[in-house]
N, C-alpha and C positions, 0 to 999 in steps of 0.2 A: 519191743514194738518197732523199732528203727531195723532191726533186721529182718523183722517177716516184714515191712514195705518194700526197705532196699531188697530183700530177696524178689518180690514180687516184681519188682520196678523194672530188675535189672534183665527177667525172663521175659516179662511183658515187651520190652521195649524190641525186642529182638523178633518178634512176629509180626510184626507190619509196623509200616509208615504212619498210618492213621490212630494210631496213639499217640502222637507227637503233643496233644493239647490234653490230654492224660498225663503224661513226666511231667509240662510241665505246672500241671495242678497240683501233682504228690510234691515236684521241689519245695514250691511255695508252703505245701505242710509243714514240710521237714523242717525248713527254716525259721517258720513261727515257731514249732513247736521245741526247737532247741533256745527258742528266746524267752522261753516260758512263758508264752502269751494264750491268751483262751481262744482256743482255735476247735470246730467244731470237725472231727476228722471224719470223713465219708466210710462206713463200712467197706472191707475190700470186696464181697459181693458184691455190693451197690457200683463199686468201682470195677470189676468184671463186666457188668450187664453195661456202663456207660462207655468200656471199650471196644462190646461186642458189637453197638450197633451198628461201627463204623464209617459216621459220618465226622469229616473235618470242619473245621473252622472257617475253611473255603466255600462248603458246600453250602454254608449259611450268610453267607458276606454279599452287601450288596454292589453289583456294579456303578463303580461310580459314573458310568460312559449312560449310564441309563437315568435321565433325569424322570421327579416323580412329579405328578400334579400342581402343586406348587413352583417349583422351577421352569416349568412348561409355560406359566401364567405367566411370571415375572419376564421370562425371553420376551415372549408374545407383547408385552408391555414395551419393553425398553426397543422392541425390532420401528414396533408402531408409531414411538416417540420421534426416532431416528427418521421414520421417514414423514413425517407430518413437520419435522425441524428444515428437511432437504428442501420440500417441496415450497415448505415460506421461504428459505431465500433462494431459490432459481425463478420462484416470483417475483422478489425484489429485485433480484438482478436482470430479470428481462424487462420490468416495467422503467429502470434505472435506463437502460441501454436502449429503449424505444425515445422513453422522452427526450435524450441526449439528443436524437435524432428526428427530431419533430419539434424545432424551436419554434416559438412563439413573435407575432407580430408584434408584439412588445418588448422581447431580448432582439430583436434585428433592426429596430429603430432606434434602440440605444447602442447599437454596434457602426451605427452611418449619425453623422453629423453634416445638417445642413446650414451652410454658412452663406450671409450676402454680406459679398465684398466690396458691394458699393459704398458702405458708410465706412470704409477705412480710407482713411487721407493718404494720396502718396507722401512716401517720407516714412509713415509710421506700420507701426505693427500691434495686433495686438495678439492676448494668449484666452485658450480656450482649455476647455474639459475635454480630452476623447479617449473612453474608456479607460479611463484611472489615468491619462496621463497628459502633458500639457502640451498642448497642438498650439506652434505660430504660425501666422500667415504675417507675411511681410509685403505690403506694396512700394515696390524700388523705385527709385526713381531712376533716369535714364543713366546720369552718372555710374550708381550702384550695379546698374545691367551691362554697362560698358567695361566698369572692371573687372566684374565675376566674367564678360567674356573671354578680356585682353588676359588673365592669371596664362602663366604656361605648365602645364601638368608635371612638368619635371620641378619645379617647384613645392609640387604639393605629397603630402606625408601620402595621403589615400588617396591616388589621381581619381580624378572625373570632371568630366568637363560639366560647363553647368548649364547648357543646353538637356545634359543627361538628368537633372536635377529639377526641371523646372517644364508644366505644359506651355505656358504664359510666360514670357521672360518679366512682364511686370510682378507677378506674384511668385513670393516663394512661400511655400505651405512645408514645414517641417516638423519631428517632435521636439521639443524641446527639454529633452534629459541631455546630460555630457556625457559622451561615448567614453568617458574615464571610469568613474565612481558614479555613477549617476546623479549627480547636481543640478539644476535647475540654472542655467546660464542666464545673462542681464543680457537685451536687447542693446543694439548702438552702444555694443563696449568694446576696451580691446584693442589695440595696433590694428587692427582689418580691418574695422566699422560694421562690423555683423554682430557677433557674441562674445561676450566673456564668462568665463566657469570662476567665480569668487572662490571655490573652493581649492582647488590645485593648479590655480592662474593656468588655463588651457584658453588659447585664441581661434575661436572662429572668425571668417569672410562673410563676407554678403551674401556669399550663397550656401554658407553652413558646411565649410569646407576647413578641417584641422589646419592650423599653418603654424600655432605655438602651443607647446605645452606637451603636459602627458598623455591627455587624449590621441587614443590609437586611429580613430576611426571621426567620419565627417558625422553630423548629427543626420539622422536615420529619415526619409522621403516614405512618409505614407502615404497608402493608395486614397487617390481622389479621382473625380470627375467632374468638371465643368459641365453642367447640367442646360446652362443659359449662358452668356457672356459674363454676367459678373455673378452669377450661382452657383456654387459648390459644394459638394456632398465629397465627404471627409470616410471613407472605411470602404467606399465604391471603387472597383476599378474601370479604366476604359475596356469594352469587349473589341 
Protein backbone atom coordinates (compact mmCIF):
# COMPACT_ATOMS: atom_id res chain seq x y z
CA UNK A 1 0.00 0.00 0.00
CA UNK A 2 2.90 2.55 0.84
CA UNK A 3 4.42 1.86 -2.40
CA UNK A 4 1.62 2.26 -4.98
CA UNK A 5 1.03 5.90 -2.88
CA UNK A 6 4.61 6.80 -2.76
CA UNK A 7 4.80 5.62 -6.40
CA UNK A 8 1.72 7.65 -7.17
CA UNK A 9 2.95 10.71 -5.00
CA UNK A 10 6.24 10.84 -6.35
CA UNK A 11 4.85 11.04 -10.31
CA UNK A 12 2.13 13.23 -9.22
CA UNK A 13 3.98 15.74 -7.67
CA UNK A 14 6.14 16.27 -10.71
CA UNK A 15 3.37 17.55 -13.14
CA UNK A 16 2.40 20.74 -11.57
CA UNK A 17 2.46 23.09 -8.87
CA UNK A 18 -1.20 22.78 -7.86
CA UNK A 19 -0.84 19.46 -6.24
CA UNK A 20 1.00 21.02 -3.56
CA UNK A 21 -2.19 20.62 -1.02
CA UNK A 22 -2.45 17.04 -2.47
CA UNK A 23 1.40 15.65 -0.97
CA UNK A 24 0.62 17.35 1.60
CA UNK A 25 -2.72 15.48 2.42
CA UNK A 26 -1.06 11.92 1.26
CA UNK A 27 1.97 12.98 3.95
CA UNK A 28 -0.38 13.33 6.78
CA UNK A 29 -1.83 9.57 5.56
CA UNK A 30 1.22 8.06 5.54
CA UNK A 31 2.09 9.30 8.95
CA UNK A 32 -1.19 8.24 10.58
CA UNK A 33 -1.26 5.22 8.94
CA UNK A 34 2.43 4.04 10.04
CA UNK A 35 1.13 5.10 13.74
CA UNK A 36 -1.47 2.62 13.26
CA UNK A 37 -4.29 4.88 13.90
CA UNK A 38 -7.86 4.66 12.00
CA UNK A 39 -7.34 6.92 9.34
CA UNK A 40 -10.03 6.79 6.53
CA UNK A 41 -7.76 6.76 3.26
CA UNK A 42 -9.29 8.47 0.04
CA UNK A 43 -9.30 6.22 -2.98
CA UNK A 44 -6.47 7.06 -5.51
CA UNK A 45 -9.17 7.87 -8.19
CA UNK A 46 -10.92 9.94 -5.84
CA UNK A 47 -7.55 11.55 -5.30
CA UNK A 48 -6.78 11.82 -9.29
CA UNK A 49 -10.27 13.54 -10.00
CA UNK A 50 -9.22 16.15 -6.67
CA UNK A 51 -5.92 16.84 -8.56
CA UNK A 52 -7.28 17.30 -11.75
CA UNK A 53 -9.45 20.14 -10.97
CA UNK A 54 -6.73 22.22 -10.28
CA UNK A 55 -7.67 24.55 -8.03
CA UNK A 56 -5.20 25.71 -4.84
CA UNK A 57 -5.62 26.69 -1.55
CA UNK A 58 -5.07 30.31 -2.65
CA UNK A 59 -7.64 30.27 -5.08
CA UNK A 60 -10.20 29.72 -1.98
CA UNK A 61 -8.44 32.03 0.74
CA UNK A 62 -10.07 34.96 1.86
CA UNK A 63 -8.42 38.41 1.55
CA UNK A 64 -7.78 39.74 4.55
CA UNK A 65 -7.28 43.51 3.09
CA UNK A 66 -11.19 43.03 2.27
CA UNK A 67 -13.08 43.58 5.37
CA UNK A 68 -16.92 41.69 5.52
CA UNK A 69 -20.16 43.20 6.76
CA UNK A 70 -19.40 42.99 10.25
CA UNK A 71 -16.07 44.61 10.25
CA UNK A 72 -17.46 47.46 8.10
CA UNK A 73 -20.14 48.09 11.09
CA UNK A 74 -17.66 48.03 13.87
CA UNK A 75 -15.18 50.80 11.69
CA UNK A 76 -18.29 52.74 11.04
CA UNK A 77 -18.83 52.55 15.01
CA UNK A 78 -15.57 53.15 16.55
CA UNK A 79 -14.84 56.20 13.19
CA UNK A 80 -18.43 57.94 14.70
CA UNK A 81 -17.30 57.47 18.53
CA UNK A 82 -14.05 59.22 17.70
CA UNK A 83 -15.64 61.93 16.35
CA UNK A 84 -18.60 62.80 18.50
CA UNK A 85 -15.60 62.36 21.40
CA UNK A 86 -13.54 65.35 19.14
CA UNK A 87 -16.28 67.48 18.80
CA UNK A 88 -17.29 67.49 22.82
CA UNK A 89 -13.96 68.55 23.74
CA UNK A 90 -13.20 71.44 21.03
CA UNK A 91 -16.58 72.47 22.53
CA UNK A 92 -15.31 72.50 25.87
CA UNK A 93 -12.21 74.04 25.00
CA UNK A 94 -13.75 76.83 23.09
CA UNK A 95 -16.58 77.58 25.68
CA UNK A 96 -13.28 77.26 28.33
CA UNK A 97 -11.39 80.01 26.30
CA UNK A 98 -14.51 82.35 25.60
CA UNK A 99 -15.40 82.56 29.33
CA UNK A 100 -11.67 83.22 30.25
CA UNK A 101 -12.22 86.12 28.19
CA UNK A 102 -15.46 87.55 29.15
CA UNK A 103 -14.95 88.06 32.93
CA UNK A 104 -17.74 88.92 35.05
CA UNK A 105 -18.85 92.17 37.09
CA UNK A 106 -18.39 90.10 39.91
CA UNK A 107 -14.61 88.52 39.32
CA UNK A 108 -13.55 92.43 38.54
CA UNK A 109 -14.91 93.84 41.70
CA UNK A 110 -13.12 91.30 43.69
CA UNK A 111 -9.89 92.12 41.63
CA UNK A 112 -10.20 96.25 42.80
CA UNK A 113 -10.40 97.04 46.55
CA UNK A 114 -11.82 100.20 47.55
CA UNK A 115 -10.43 101.61 50.53
CA UNK A 116 -11.16 105.17 52.87
CA UNK A 117 -8.21 106.26 54.22
CA UNK A 118 -9.82 108.68 56.17
CA UNK A 119 -10.47 106.52 59.41
CA UNK A 120 -6.75 105.63 59.67
CA UNK A 121 -4.90 107.79 62.38
CA UNK A 122 -1.67 109.22 61.27
CA UNK A 123 0.99 107.07 63.00
CA UNK A 124 -0.74 103.93 62.26
CA UNK A 125 -1.56 101.32 59.57
CA UNK A 126 -3.77 98.83 59.14
CA UNK A 127 -3.82 95.29 56.96
CA UNK A 128 -6.36 94.29 54.55
CA UNK A 129 -7.63 91.13 52.05
CA UNK A 130 -6.52 91.74 48.22
CA UNK A 131 -6.84 88.85 46.45
CA UNK A 132 -5.46 86.14 48.57
CA UNK A 133 -2.94 88.43 49.90
CA UNK A 134 -2.48 91.14 52.66
CA UNK A 135 -2.56 94.68 51.44
CA UNK A 136 -0.90 97.72 54.20
CA UNK A 137 -1.67 101.04 53.97
CA UNK A 138 0.38 103.14 56.21
CA UNK A 139 -0.40 106.90 57.11
CA UNK A 140 3.30 108.42 57.92
CA UNK A 141 3.78 110.85 59.71
CA UNK A 142 5.99 113.83 58.72
CA UNK A 143 9.07 112.45 60.64
CA UNK A 144 8.58 108.93 58.79
CA UNK A 145 8.33 110.98 55.17
CA UNK A 146 11.33 112.81 56.11
CA UNK A 147 13.45 109.74 56.57
CA UNK A 148 12.28 107.53 53.89
CA UNK A 149 13.27 110.75 51.86
CA UNK A 150 16.68 111.70 53.62
CA UNK A 151 17.90 107.24 53.12
CA UNK A 152 20.69 107.54 50.40
CA UNK A 153 20.19 104.74 47.81
CA UNK A 154 23.71 103.62 48.08
CA UNK A 155 22.80 102.56 51.21
CA UNK A 156 19.99 100.30 50.15
CA UNK A 157 20.28 96.44 49.14
CA UNK A 158 17.33 97.26 46.02
CA UNK A 159 17.77 101.02 45.45
CA UNK A 160 14.67 103.25 44.94
CA UNK A 161 13.99 106.16 46.14
CA UNK A 162 10.65 106.53 47.89
CA UNK A 163 9.07 109.16 45.94
CA UNK A 164 9.35 106.14 43.35
CA UNK A 165 7.23 104.09 46.03
CA UNK A 166 4.59 106.38 47.03
CA UNK A 167 1.51 108.66 45.06
CA UNK A 168 1.08 110.67 48.48
CA UNK A 169 4.06 110.80 50.49
CA UNK A 170 1.65 110.50 53.57
CA UNK A 171 0.45 107.12 52.46
CA UNK A 172 2.29 104.06 51.89
CA UNK A 173 0.08 101.30 50.26
CA UNK A 174 2.10 98.07 49.99
CA UNK A 175 1.85 93.95 50.01
CA UNK A 176 2.56 92.78 52.81
CA UNK A 177 4.35 89.23 52.06
CA UNK A 178 8.53 89.20 52.75
CA UNK A 179 10.30 89.30 49.62
CA UNK A 180 12.30 86.18 51.30
CA UNK A 181 10.06 83.08 52.01
CA UNK A 182 7.00 84.82 51.90
CA UNK A 183 6.12 85.71 55.72
CA UNK A 184 3.82 88.08 56.82
CA UNK A 185 6.11 90.89 58.49
CA UNK A 186 4.95 92.98 61.97
CA UNK A 187 4.10 96.68 61.45
CA UNK A 188 6.49 99.41 63.49
CA UNK A 189 9.11 96.56 64.10
CA UNK A 190 12.64 96.42 63.39
CA UNK A 191 15.96 98.89 63.56
CA UNK A 192 14.04 101.14 60.61
CA UNK A 193 10.56 101.52 62.21
CA UNK A 194 8.72 100.08 59.10
CA UNK A 195 8.57 96.12 59.24
CA UNK A 196 9.89 93.16 60.73
CA UNK A 197 9.82 89.42 59.05
CA UNK A 198 9.75 87.24 62.58
CA UNK A 199 10.53 84.52 60.45
CA UNK A 200 14.25 85.08 59.04
CA UNK A 201 14.81 88.50 61.03
CA UNK A 202 14.66 90.53 57.58
CA UNK A 203 14.39 94.63 58.34
CA UNK A 204 12.20 96.73 56.50
CA UNK A 205 12.07 100.99 56.43
CA UNK A 206 9.16 103.27 56.48
CA UNK A 207 8.92 102.96 53.01
CA UNK A 208 9.18 99.01 52.68
CA UNK A 209 12.70 99.26 51.54
CA UNK A 210 15.12 95.92 52.51
CA UNK A 211 18.04 97.44 54.77
CA UNK A 212 18.50 93.85 57.01
CA UNK A 213 18.27 90.57 56.52
CA UNK A 214 17.91 87.82 53.80
CA UNK A 215 15.23 89.50 51.92
CA UNK A 216 16.51 90.18 48.45
CA UNK A 217 13.99 92.55 47.29
CA UNK A 218 11.90 95.82 48.93
CA UNK A 219 8.12 94.56 49.80
CA UNK A 220 6.19 94.70 46.35
CA UNK A 221 3.88 98.55 45.30
CA UNK A 222 0.54 97.42 43.98
CA UNK A 223 -1.23 99.28 41.58
CA UNK A 224 -3.63 101.93 43.11
CA UNK A 225 -5.60 105.04 42.28
CA UNK A 226 -6.66 107.76 44.32
CA UNK A 227 -10.06 108.13 43.14
CA UNK A 228 -10.83 111.25 45.62
CA UNK A 229 -8.35 112.81 48.07
CA UNK A 230 -8.64 110.32 50.83
CA UNK A 231 -10.25 107.39 48.33
CA UNK A 232 -8.46 104.53 47.01
CA UNK A 233 -8.98 101.69 44.79
CA UNK A 234 -6.45 99.04 45.29
CA UNK A 235 -5.90 96.60 41.62
CA UNK A 236 -6.59 100.14 39.49
CA UNK A 237 -3.89 101.72 37.78
CA UNK A 238 -3.45 105.46 37.01
CA UNK A 239 -4.20 105.77 32.88
Amino acid sequence: YQRRVRGFFSSFWSTSKKTMYTRQLLRRVLKNKNRNLSVKVVPLKAVRYIASVGNSYEDYKRDPNTPNDSTKAFNYMMIGAAGVGMLSFAKGTATDFITSLSKTAAVQALANVEVDVSTIKEGTAITLNWRGKPLFIRHRTSDEISDAQSTALSDLRDPQADDERVKKPEWLILLGICTHLGCVPLNKQGDYGGWYCPCHGSHYDVSGRIRKGPAPKNLEIPPYKFIEDELVVVGMEDK
